[in-house]
Steps between C-alpha positions, in 0.01 A plus 500: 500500500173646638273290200625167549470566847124587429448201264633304789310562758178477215608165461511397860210677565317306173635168592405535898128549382512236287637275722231608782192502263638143384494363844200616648301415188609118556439482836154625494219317497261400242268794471119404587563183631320385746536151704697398220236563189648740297275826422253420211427135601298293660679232756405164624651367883551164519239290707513602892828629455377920547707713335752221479844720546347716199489273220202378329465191312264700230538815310254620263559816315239528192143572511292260450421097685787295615415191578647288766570157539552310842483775736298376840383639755635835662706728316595876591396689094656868455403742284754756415417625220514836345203733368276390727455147342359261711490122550258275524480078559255255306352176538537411123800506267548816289355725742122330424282395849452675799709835504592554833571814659711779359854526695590838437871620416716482829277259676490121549306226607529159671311281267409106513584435112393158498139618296721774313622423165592826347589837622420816272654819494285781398659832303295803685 
């Protein structure tokens, strides 16, 4: 009588973690995230909107140029990156032109992209 009683309360105990490591692990948040751009990207607001309830109209992941299309005037950029990457926004496509700036990981800026046509993110 004393075993199954032991392998019972194993199994309660067992299936209460479970349960409890189950339910806090889909309630929480996604780690890194910031304003809405996941950790490891940069993010894109939408024109004069801010933060715009955290979500961005762009996300960029990969090194290298992105180029944009139709994006005017003032735009909130993010980086959030990992590693120390940083970001930075150009006047011609594939990251070619003027270079500006370097928006290191954790910062932003609030940038006119009317003359921007690519942003390029930049392994450390």
């Amino acid at each position: 009588m004393r075993k199954i009683a032991k392998a019972a309360v194993l199994t309660f105990a067992v299936s209460a973690l479970a349960t409890v490591g189950m339910s806090s692990a889909g309630a929480a948040p996604a780690a890194g995230s910031l304003h809405g751009c996941p950790s490891g990207a940069v993010c894109v607001y939408p024109q004069n909107a801010g933060w715009n309830g955290d979500r961005p109209s762009l996300v960029f992941y990969s090194y290298g140029a992105h180029n944009l299309s139709n994006q005017f005037g003032q735009h909130y950029v993010l980086n959030n990156q990992t590693g120390g990457a940083t970001a930075r926004t150009c006047t011609g496509y594939n990251g070619t032109g003027d270079c500006q700036g370097f928006i290191q990981p954790g910062y932003y800026v609030d940038k006119d992209l009317t003359p921007i046509n690519s942003i390029l993110l930049v392994r450390p």
